[in-house]
Residue, then its C-alpha position, 0 to 999 in steps of 0.5 A: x492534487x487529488x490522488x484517490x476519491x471515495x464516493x459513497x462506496x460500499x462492499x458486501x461479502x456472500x458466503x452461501x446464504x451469509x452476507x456481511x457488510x464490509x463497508x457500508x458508504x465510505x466517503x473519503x478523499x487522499x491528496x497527493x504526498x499524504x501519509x496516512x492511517x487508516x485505523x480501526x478495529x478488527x472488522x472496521x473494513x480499513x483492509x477491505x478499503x485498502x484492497x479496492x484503492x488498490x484496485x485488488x477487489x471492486x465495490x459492491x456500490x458507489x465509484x472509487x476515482x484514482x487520478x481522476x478516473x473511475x476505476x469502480x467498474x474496471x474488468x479484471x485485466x484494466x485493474x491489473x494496468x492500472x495498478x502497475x502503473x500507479x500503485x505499489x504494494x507492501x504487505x503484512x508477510x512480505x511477499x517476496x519470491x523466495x527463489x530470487x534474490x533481493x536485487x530480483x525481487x525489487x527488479x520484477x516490476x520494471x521487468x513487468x514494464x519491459x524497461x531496459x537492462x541498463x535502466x533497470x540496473x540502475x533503479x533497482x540498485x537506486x532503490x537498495x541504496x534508499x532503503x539501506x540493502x545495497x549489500x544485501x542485493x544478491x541475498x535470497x529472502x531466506x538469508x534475510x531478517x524480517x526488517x531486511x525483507x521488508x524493506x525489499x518490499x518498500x524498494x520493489x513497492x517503489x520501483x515503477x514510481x507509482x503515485x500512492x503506497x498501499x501498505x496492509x499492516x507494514x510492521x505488524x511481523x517485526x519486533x519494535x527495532x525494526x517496525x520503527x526503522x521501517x516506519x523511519x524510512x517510509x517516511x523518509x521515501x515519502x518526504x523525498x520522492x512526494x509519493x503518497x502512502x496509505x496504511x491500514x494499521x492497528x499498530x500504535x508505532x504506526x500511528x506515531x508517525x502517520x500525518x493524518x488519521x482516517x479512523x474506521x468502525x462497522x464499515x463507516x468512517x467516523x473521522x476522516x483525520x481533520x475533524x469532520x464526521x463521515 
């Protein structure tokens, strides 16, 4: 099943009488349970990709389809819906709330959804348990290492169970240990659970463990990761 579409879509930046091409005619498609890399240099676009899947940002052309439904024009309140409900985020710094604990921090999404305290309760202490932090709950992330906040970042990522993981440069703070067990348990999240990850990278231990590969360079796709040629 497809998760996300790609059709001809590009992304123009404007500062004062400066443009820049970000992306100039993507195409691509993400099926259902994928790991995947999107790689290139700095500049290639990949985290301006990342950014509009993640309905963060719009096109300047072209539509991009999550779950089969054109998100390309979507206001700023319908973007926010749809990402609550589908999409979960991890990012380069974390971006954990410092004043709360772990357990909090993985617990905001399901609050967002207005689940119930007992459902809540119960996910949220499934989801330190898969990452491996069951007692590190009441923790701030001040009291954390950088693999332990990041991993908060994975359980809170997954909390509503969305269909894809956006992940911008995953392991890019953290030292060889912990970027490898990270990458280890993204994988193990993705094997068991089908949910589909997509990665913007330029990190080789990243790519190591990626099952397909879309490479990036001036804006373009110029392998999807199954040979073919954008």
């Amino acid at each position: 099943m497809e998760v996300t579409r790609i059709e001809n879509v590009t992304r123009t930046y404007q500062v004062g009488k400066v443009e820049t091409q970000a992306l100039r005619g993507v195409n691509l498609s993400i099926e259902s349970g994928e790991f995947t890399a999107l790689v290139g240099p700095s500049g290639s676009g990949k985290t301006t990709l990342l950014q509009l899947i993640g309905c963060l940002d719009q096109p300047t052309s072209g539509q991009i389809f999550i779950g089969g439904k054109d998100v390309s024009r979507l206001n700023r309140n319908e973007r926010a819906d749809m990402r609550r409900g589908t999409i979960g985020f991890i990012f380069q710094f974390f971006a954990l709330i410092p004043t709360l604990t772990a357990y909090e921090n993985v617990e905001i999404p399901l609050l967002l959804m207005s689940e119930n305290a007992a459902k809540r309760r119960e996910r949220v202490n499934q989801l330190l348990e898969a990452v491996d932090l069951s007692d590190r709950g009441h923790h701030r992330p001040d009291q954390l290492s950088g693999g332990q906040q990041q991993r908060v970042a994975i359980a809170r990522a997954l909390a509503t169970n969305p269909t894809m993981i956006l992940a911008d440069e995953p392991t890019a703070n953290l030292d060889t240990t912990n970027g490898k067990q990270i990458m280890e348990i993204m994988t193990k999240l993705n094997q068991e659970t089908g949910v589909t990850f997509i990665f913007a990278t330029h990190d080789p231990r990243v790519i190591e463990y990626a099952r397909r590969v879309v490479t990036l360079r001036d804006g373009l796709v110029v392998n999807n990761g199954d040979g073919k040629a954008n």
